[in-house]
VEXPASE-992925 format. One line per 3 residues: number of its first residue (from 1); their letters; for each residue x, y, z of C-alpha. Coordinates in Angstrom, 3 decimals, always signed. Layout:
<rs>
NUM> a> X/Y/Z ~ ...
</rs>
This chain:
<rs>
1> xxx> +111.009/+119.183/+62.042 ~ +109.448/+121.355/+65.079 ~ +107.366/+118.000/+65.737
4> xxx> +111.036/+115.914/+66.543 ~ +111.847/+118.392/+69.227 ~ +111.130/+117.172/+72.358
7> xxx> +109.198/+119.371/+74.928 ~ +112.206/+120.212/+77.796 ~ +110.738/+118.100/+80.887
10> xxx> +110.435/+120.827/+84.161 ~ +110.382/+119.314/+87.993 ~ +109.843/+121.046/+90.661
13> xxx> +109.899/+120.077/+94.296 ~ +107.571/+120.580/+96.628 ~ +106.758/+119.315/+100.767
16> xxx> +104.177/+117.662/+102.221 ~ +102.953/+117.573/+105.588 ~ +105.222/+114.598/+105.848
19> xxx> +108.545/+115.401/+106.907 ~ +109.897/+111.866/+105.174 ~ +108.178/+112.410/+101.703
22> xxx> +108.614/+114.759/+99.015 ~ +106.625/+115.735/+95.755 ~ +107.749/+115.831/+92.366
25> xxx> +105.639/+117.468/+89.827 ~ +106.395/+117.656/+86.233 ~ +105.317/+119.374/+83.598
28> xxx> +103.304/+116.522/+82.067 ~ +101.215/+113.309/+82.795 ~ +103.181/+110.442/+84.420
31> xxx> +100.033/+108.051/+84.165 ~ +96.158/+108.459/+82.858 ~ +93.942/+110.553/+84.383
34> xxx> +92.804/+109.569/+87.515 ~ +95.295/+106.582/+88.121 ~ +97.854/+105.953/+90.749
37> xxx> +100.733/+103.641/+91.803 ~ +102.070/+102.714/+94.695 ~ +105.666/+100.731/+95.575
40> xxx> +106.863/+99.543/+99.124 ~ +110.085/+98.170/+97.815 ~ +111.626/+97.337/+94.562
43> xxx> +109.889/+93.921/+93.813 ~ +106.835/+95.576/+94.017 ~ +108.292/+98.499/+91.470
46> xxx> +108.919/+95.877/+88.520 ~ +105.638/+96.939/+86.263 ~ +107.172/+100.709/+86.911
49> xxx> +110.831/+101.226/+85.535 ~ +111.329/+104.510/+86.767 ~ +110.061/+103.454/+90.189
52> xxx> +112.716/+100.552/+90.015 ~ +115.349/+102.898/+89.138 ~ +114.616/+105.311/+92.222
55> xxx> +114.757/+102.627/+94.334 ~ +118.483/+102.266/+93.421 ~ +118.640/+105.481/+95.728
58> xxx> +119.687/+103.670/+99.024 ~ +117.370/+106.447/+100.907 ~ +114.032/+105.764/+98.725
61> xxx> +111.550/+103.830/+101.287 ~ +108.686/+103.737/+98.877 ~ +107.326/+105.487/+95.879
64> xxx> +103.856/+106.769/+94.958 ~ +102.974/+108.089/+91.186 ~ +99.395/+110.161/+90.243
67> xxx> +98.983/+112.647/+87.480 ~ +102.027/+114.500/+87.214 ~ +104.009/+114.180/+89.889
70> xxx> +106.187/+111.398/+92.096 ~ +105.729/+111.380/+95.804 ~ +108.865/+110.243/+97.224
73> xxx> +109.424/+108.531/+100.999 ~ +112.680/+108.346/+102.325 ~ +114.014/+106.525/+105.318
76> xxx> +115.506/+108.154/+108.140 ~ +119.508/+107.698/+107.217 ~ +119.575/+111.177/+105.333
79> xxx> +117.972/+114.685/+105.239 ~ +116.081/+115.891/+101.852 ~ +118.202/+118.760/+101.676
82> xxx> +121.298/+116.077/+100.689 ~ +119.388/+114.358/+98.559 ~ +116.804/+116.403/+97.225
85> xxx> +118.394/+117.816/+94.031 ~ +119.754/+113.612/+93.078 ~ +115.800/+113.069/+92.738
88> xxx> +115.098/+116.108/+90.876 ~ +117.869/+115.582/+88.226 ~ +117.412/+111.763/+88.116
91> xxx> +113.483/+111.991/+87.245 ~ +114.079/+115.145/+84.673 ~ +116.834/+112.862/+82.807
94> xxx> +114.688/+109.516/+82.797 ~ +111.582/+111.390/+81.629 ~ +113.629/+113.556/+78.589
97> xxx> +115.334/+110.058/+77.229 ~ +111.649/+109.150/+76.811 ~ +111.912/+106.182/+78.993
100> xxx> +108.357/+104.643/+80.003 ~ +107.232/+105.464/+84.122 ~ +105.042/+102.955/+83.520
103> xxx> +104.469/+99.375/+81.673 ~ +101.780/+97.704/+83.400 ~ +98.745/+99.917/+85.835
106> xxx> +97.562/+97.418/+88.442 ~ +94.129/+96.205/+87.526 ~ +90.811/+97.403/+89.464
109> xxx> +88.005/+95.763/+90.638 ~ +85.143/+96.498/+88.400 ~ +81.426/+96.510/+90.655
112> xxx> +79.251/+93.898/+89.938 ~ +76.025/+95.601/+90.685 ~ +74.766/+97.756/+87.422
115> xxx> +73.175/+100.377/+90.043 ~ +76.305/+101.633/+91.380 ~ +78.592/+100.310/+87.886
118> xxx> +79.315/+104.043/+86.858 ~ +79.678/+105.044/+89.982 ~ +83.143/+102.627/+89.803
121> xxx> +83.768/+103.567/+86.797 ~ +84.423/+106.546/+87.253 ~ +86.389/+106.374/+90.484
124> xxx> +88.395/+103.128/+89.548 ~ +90.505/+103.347/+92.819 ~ +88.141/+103.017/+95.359
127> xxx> +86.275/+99.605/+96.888 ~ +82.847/+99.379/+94.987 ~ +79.931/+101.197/+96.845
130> xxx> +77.311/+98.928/+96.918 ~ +74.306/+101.151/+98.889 ~ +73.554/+104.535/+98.382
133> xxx> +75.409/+105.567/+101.694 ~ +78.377/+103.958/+100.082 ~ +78.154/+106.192/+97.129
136> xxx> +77.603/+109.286/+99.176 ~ +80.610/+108.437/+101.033 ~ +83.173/+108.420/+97.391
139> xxx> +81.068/+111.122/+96.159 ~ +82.645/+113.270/+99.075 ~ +85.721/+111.956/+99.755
142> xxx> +86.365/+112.725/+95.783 ~ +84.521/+116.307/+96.043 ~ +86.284/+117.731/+99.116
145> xxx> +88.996/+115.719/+100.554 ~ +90.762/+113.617/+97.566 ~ +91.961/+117.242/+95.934
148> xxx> +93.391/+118.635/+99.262 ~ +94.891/+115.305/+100.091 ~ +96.624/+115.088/+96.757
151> xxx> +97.890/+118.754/+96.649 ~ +100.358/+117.030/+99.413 ~ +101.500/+114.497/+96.967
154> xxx> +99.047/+111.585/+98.595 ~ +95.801/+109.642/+98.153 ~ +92.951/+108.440/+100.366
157> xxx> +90.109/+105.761/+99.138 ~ +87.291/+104.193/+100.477 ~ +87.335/+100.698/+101.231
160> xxx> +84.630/+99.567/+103.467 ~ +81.770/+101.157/+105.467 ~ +80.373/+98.946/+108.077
163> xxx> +78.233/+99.525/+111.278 ~ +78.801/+103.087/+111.209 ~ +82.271/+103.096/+110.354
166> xxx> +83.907/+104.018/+107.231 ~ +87.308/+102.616/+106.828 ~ +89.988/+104.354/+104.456
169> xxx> +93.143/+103.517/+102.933 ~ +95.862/+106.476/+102.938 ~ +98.438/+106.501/+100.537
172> xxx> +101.650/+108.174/+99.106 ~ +102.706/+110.854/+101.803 ~ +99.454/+110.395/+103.739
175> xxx> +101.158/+107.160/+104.546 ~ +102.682/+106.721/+108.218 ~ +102.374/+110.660/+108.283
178> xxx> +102.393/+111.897/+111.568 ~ +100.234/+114.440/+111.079 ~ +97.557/+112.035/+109.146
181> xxx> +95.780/+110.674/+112.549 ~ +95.080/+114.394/+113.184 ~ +94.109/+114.940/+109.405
184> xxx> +91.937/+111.908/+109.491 ~ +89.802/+112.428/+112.413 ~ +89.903/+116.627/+112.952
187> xxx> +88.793/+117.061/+109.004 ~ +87.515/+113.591/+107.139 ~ +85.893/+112.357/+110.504
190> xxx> +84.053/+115.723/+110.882 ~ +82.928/+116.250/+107.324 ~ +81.803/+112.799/+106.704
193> xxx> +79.155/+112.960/+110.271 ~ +77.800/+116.258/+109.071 ~ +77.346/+115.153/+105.297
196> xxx> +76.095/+111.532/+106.194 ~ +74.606/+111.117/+109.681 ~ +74.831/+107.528/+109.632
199> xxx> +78.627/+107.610/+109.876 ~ +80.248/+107.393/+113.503 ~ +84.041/+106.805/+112.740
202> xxx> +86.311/+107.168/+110.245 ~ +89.834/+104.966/+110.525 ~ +92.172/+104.158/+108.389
205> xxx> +93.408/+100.779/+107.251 ~ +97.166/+99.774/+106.951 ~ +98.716/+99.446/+104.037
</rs>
């Protein structure tokens, strides 16, 4: 019988450097290992019925799901502290009826080119490297930056690396963050030209 009882779901709060987003982190996985959602507006959230159900929320601007927690962006019509505790109780209810956060994840690019294959593999969410610079360049943004960027509830992923400049996609708080310009070019910027000297500039692509 112990095996019927359902483990109580826990969420917790939690800010980001983005005044307009919020993290939710639960006590269990929301989606595999290593995957991630994002939703600009509720006909994008169809494949996600939890994500279709926050959108309800008049003040939800877009929604971002990784691991175990829900980073949540809210337009400017209200202040978290009004709202804050809605989210909370919403997402603990939703995920203790057992309802799926998920249906459908959106399907990846797989590389082409056996040489860099596992490389992809591995880290499904970025573009595929296909030179060794490439590589180098997921290889660090996964070591050093991608765990600091999700501990504030977002994501960044390589998309392109050309003539010297390696152009990112920022997601989930990261997104429209005002402090992500200063993020992007004071930290990433700075690591990537001492790790790999053939990088000049780092920007970030809109999303």
């Amino acid at each position: 019988m112990d095996s019927l009882v359902k483990k109580p779901v826990v969420i917790y709060a939690e800010s980001t450097p983005n005044p307009s987003a919020m993290k939710f982190v639960a006590n269990r996985l929301l989606v595999p290992e290593g995957a991630t959602v994002e939703y600009k507006n509720s006909a994008e959230a169809k494949p996600s019925p939890l994500a279709l159900q926050l959108f309800m929320f008049s003040f939800v601007k877009q929604v971002f799901i990784a691991g175990n927690y829900i980073t949540i962006t809210k337009n400017d019509t209200v202040v978290w502290e009004d709202v804050i505790q809605h989210a909370r109780d919403f997402i603990k209810l939703f995920l203790e009826e057992g309802n799926a956060v998920v249906n459908e994840l959106p399907k990846k690019e797989v590389a082409t080119d056996n040489t860099f294959a596992e490389t992809k593999s591995v880290y499904t969410e970025h573009s595929a490297p296909i030179t060794e610079t490439e590589t180098k360049i997921v290889e660090i943004l996964e070591e050093y930056i991608r765990p600091a960027v999700e501990q504030d509830g977002g994501l960044i992923t390589f998309k392109s690396f050309t003539d010297g400049v390696v152009t990112v996609q920022m997601k989930g708080s990261c997104s429209g963050c005002p402090s992500s310009t200063l993020t992007l070019k004071a930290g990433i910027e700075g690591l990537l030209k001492r790790m790999i000297p053939e990088v000049k500039e780092v920007v970030a692509e809109a999303v």
